[in-house]
PADRENDREN-101057 format. One record per residue (C-alpha): residue in one letter; x, y, z. Coordinates in steps of 0.05 Angstrom, whole numbers, plus 5000, padded with zeros to 4 digits. Layout:
# residues N
aXYZ ...
This chain:
# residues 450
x892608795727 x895408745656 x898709365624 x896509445554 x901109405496 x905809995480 x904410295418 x908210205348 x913510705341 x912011165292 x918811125259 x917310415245 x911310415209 x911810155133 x912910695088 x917511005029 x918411765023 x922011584958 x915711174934 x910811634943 x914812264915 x917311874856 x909011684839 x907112404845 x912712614796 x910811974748 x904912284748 x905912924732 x909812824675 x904612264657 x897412494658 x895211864628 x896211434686 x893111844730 x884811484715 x888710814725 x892311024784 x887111304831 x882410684818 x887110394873 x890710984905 x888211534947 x890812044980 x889911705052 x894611155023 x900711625029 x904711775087 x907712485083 x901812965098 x905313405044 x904212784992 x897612775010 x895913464996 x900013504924 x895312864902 x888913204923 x891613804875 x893913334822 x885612874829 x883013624832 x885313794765 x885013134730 x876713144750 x877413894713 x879513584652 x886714034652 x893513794646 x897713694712 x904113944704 x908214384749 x904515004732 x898014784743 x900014384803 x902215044842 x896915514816 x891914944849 x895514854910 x895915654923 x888215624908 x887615094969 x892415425015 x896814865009 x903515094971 x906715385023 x905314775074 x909114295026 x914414705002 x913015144954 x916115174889 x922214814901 x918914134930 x914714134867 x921814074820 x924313544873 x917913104859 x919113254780 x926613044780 x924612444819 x921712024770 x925911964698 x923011424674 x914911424662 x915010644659 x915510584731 x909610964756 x905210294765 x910010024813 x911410634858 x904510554863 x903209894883 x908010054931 x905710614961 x897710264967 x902109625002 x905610045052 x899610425064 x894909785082 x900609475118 x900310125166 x892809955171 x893709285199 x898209505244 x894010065275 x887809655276 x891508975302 x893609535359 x886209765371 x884008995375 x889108995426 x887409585472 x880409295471 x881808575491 x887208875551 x881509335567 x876808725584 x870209215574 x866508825530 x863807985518 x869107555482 x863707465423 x863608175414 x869808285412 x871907665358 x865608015316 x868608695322 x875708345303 x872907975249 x869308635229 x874809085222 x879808565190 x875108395132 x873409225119 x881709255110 x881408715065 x876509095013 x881209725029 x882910134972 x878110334909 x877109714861 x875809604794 x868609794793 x866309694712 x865609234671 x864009234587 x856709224564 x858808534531 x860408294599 x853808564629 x850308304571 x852907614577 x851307474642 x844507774625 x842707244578 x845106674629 x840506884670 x834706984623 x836006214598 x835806014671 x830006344688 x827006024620 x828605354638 x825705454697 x832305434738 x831306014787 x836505814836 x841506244824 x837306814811 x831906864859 x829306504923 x821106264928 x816906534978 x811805904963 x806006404946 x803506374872 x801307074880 x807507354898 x812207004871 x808307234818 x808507974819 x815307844856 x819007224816 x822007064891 x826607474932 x832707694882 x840407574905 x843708254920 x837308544941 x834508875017 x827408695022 x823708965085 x817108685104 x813409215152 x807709115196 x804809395270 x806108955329 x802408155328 x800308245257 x804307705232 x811107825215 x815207275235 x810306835223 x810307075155 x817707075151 x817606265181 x812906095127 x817506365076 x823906075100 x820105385111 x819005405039 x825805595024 x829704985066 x824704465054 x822704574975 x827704974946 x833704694996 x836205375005 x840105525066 x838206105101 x840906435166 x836006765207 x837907255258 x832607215310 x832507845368 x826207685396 x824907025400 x828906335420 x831205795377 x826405365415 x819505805404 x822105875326 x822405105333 x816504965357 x812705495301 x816005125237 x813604425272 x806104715289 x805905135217 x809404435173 x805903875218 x798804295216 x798704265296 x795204815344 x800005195371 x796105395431 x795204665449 x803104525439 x804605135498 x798904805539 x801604045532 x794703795508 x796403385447 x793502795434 x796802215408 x795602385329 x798103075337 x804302915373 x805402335316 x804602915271 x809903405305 x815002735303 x814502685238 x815003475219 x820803525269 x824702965224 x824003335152 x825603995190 x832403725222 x834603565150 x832604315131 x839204805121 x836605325175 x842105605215 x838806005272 x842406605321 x837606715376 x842607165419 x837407845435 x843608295424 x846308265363 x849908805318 x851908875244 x859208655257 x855507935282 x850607855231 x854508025180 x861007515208 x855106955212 x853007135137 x860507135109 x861906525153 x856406165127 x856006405045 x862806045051 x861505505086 x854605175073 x853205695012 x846805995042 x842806374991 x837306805042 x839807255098 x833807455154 x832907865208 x827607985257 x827908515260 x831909195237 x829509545289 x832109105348 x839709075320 x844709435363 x848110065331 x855010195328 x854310765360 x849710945410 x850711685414 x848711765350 x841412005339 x836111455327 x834711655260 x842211625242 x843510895272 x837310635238 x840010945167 x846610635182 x843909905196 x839109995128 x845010215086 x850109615128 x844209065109 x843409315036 x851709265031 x851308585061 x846108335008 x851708624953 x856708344977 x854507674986 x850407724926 x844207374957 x836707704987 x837908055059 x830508045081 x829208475146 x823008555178 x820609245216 x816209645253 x811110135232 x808910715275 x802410865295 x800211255231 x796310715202 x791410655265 x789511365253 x786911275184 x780811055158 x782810315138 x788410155171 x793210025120 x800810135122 x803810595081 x811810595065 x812111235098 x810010955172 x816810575171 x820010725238 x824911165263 x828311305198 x826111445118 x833111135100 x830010385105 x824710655040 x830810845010 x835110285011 x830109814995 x829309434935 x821809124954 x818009345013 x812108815027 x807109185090 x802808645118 x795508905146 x789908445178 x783708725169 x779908325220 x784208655279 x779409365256 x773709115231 x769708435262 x765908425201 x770608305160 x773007615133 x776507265198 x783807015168 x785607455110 x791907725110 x793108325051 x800708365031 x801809044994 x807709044956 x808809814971 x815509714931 x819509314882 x825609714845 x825309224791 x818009014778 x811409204792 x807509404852 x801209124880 x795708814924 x795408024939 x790407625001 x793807005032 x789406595084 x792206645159 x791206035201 x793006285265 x792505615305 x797905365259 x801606035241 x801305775177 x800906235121 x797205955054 x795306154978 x787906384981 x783305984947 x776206324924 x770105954949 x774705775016 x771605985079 x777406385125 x775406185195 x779805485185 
């Protein structure tokens, strides 16, 4: 058996005592720098524990509004219980002598943040290590976990994070004059119902949108309806993290709900000739469609989010979804269930930021709804965790009302946008034809039982 990798010596890692003391006396003798400087230094980027400390004291009375100096400086460290652990009095003259010239402070830092991330690849290339010599988990997981951890170091360290109002407001207007002209591909994505995409203009880029339902209302089909519309009339490629179903049975759902084919007569093999001439011809306009499809039943953030990345850069894909939130592995699994389902909300919210296009998830409801008096979902029966209300920017519940009530009309499915951050809320009926799984704009007069 393999012995794992010794450990970095400590006495090599990448650091500069001189750096980081000569920063903290730039910046005592220049308060001005310090807003610039700690938009890309903080106090985990030093080395010396002692550093560390003195730049907490020197953020803590910058964020009062008082001058740093060498005064102030010790009175706030003896308020922390920190002078006497770097020094005292003495240290604090050492870090003012060390910088003479103001000018300078920019590149002390940039040196200290570089030495500091350099240290971070090196500790993390080291835990990538211990896991691959430990051999306790699939090769897949551990190139996602890799992946994972390499790309959070490369958004290490606090960025720029404002921009002018005359920035803000031109991009504003290019997207008015888009949406004007009718050009709504780089703002939004169709869902292909006139309703919705009415109260909804489309799913928005950099937005979480959760569509809730109980158990065999609809919800992928739902979901497969929308992304048909997306790949085949808006050309939009979408990746679509399935956990419960194959890349076969999604398949053979897009050819039944495009081709208008009974499903049930496609899982018994009873098709006639017609029919199967229809599912040909479906299958060829599908295969040109930009769907990439995961089927794999365990999946986690850390491969989801590698596909997304991998694929925003690679094929450009504009819609991200996953069926469903519930189902995705959490990072840690001796966390409460509450917590890992907040953490996966806040991770797919992130993701939709980050890649700037609509992360839509679908998700359970509890049993709340059966108890009341019409059935409805309410925002509130989302499972296991209040944190996926939270983070959402639109929350679409879908209810049947013909699984409750036999009167009722056979076929019509309610979608109750229950939230939208940046529009209204409100009620809209779509037609379900469940032979086809085939989702359609209701049209008044038309009977349901199609």
């Amino acid at each position: 058996m393999q012995n794992s990798p010794d450990p970095m010596r400590v006495d090599a890692l990448p650091r500069s005592e001189e750096a980081e003391k000569a920063l903290l006396g730039g910046l005592m003798r220049d308060n001005e720098a310090i807003g610039e400087i700690l938009q890309s230094v903080s106090p985990e980027h030093f080395y010396s524990d002692a550093h560390q400390k003195i730049y907490r004291a020197i953020l803590a009375i910058f964020d009062q509004g008082r001058p740093v100096d060498l005064v102030t400086l010790a009175e706030e460290l003896r308020r922390l219980g920190f002078l006497e652990d770097i020094g005292s009095y003495p240290f604090l003259t050492v870090l003012w002598e060390s910088t003479p010239v103001q000018a300078h402070t920019k590149h002390y830092a940039r040196f200290v943040r570089d030495s500091a991330i350099k240290r971070n690849i090196i500790h993390t290339s080291n835990e990538i290590l211990q896991d691959c010599f430990e051999q306790s988990m699939p090769s897949d997981e551990l190139l996602g976990m890799a992946v994972g951890k390499m790309l959070e170091l490369s958004e290490q360290g606090i960025k720029q994070s404002f921009s002018t109002l005359s920035e803000a407001l031109s991009e504003a207007y290019d997207r008015i004059d888009a949406r004007t002209q009718g050009q709504h591909s780089n703002s939004s994505v169709p869902t292909g119902f006139t309703a919705l995409d009415a109260i909804t203009s489309g799913f928005h880029n950099n937005e979480l949108v959760i569509i809730a339902a109980r158990p065999s209302v609809g919800k992928t089909a739902f979901v497969l309806n929308i992304i048909r519309h997306a790949i085949l009339e808006s050309r939009a490629g979408v990746l679509f993290s399935s956990l419960e179903q194959s890349k076969i049975e999604i398949a053979e759902r897009l050819m039944c709900a495009h081709a208008r084919v009974d499903s049930h007569k496609l899982r018994k093999g009873a098709l006639s000739a017609d029919e199967m001439n229809l599912l040909v011809q479906a299958g060829g306009e599908l295969s040109q469609a930009p769907l990439f499809i995961d089927d794999s039943p365990t999946q986690s953030m850390l491969r989801i989010a590698a596909n997304a990345r991998r694929l925003k850069k690679q094929y450009n894909i504009r819609l991200v979804a996953i069926d469903y939130l519930q189902l995705i592995e959490p990072e840690n699994r001796r966390d409460p269930r509450q917590e890992q389902v907040a953490q996966i909300s806040r991770r797919l919210k992130a993701l939709a930021r980050e890649l700037q296009i609509p992360v839509v998830s679908l998700a359970q409801v509890n049993r709340s709804s059966e108890d009341r008096q019409d059935h409805r979902p309410r925002m509130s029966d989302l499972r296991e965790s209040g944190s996926i209300e939270q983070d959402a920017d639109t929350v679409l519940m879908l209810h049947r009302p013909d699984r409750y009530e036999s009167q009722e009309a056979e076929g019509l499915m309610e979608v109750l946008v229950a939230k939208q951050r940046n529009g209204p809320v409100g009620n809209i009926d779509l037609t379900y034809v469940k032979q086809y799984m085939r989702f359609e704009n209701l049209v008044v007069g038309t009977p349901f039982d199609l």
